[in-house]
One Martini backbone bead per residue (centre of mass of N, CA, C, O) as a GRO file, in nm:
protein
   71
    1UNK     BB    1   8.273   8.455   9.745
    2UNK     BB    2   8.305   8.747   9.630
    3UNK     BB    3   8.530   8.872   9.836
    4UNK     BB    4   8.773   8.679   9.717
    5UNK     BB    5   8.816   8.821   9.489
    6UNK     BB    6   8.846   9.115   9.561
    7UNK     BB    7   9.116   9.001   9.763
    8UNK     BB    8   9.249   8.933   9.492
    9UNK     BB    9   9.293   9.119   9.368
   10UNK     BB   10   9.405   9.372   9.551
   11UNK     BB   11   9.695   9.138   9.558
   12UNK     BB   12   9.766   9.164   9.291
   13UNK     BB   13   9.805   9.446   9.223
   14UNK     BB   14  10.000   9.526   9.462
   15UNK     BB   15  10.191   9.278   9.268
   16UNK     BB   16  10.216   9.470   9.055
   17UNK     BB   17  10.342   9.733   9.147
   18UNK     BB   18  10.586   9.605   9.240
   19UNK     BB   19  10.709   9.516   8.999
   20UNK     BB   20  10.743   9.756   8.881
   21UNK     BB   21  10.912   9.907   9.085
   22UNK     BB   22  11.139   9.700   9.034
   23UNK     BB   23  11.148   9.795   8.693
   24UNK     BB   24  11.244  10.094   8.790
   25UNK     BB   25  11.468  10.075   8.969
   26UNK     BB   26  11.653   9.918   8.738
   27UNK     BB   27  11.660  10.166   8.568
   28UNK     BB   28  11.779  10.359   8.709
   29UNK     BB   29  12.027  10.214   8.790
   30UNK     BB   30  12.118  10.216   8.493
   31UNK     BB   31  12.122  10.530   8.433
   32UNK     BB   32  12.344  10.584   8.668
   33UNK     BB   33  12.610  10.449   8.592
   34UNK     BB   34  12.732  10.260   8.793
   35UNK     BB   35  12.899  10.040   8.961
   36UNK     BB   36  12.911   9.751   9.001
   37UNK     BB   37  12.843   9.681   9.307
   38UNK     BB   38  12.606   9.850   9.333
   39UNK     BB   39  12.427   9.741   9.163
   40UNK     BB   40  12.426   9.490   9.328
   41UNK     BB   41  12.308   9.598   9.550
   42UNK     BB   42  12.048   9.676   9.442
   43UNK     BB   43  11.964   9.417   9.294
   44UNK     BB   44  11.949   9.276   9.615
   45UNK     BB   45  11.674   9.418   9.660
   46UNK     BB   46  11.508   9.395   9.430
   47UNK     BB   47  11.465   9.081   9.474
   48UNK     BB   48  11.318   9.095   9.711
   49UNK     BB   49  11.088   9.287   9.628
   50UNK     BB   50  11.011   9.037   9.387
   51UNK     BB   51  10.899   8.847   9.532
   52UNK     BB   52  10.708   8.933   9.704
   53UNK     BB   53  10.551   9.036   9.453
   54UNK     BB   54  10.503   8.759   9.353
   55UNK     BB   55  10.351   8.639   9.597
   56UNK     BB   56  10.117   8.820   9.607
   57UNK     BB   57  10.036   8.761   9.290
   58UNK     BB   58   9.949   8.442   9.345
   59UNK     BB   59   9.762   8.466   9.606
   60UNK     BB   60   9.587   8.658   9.448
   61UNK     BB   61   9.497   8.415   9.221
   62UNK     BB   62   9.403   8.217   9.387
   63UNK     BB   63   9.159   8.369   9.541
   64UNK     BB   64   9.017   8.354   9.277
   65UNK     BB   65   8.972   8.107   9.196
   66UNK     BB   66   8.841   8.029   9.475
   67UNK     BB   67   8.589   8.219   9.472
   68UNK     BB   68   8.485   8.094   9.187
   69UNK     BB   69   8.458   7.790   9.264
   70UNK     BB   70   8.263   7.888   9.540
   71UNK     BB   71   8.065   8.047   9.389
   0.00000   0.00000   0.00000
């Protein structure tokens, strides 16, 4: 099962990518001096990809988990 590892590690880097992306995106957008609204607005979209990011990341780390189990 080590090919299973090694689709969790690839699935795990590019949540953790995501995760990056996401704390990249709100740094700019407080650096850009937004007002409520607009920052509410990034930060909304940001959620969005911060899950999705976090369920890669997750799902990657199960399938390592469960590769060296079965290997």
């Amino acid at each position: 099962m080590e090919w299973l590892v090694y689709i969790g590690a690839a699935l795990a880097l590019v949540g953790l990518a995501g995760l990056v992306t996401c704390i990249l995106r709100v740094a700019r957008a407080r650096r850009a001096g937004l007002d409520d609204a607009a920052l509410r607005a990034v930060l909304r979209r940001v959620v969005v990809l911060n899950m999705a990011a976090l369920l890669l990341s997750v799902l990657g780390l199960m399938a390592i988990v469960i590769g060296i189990l079965l290997g």
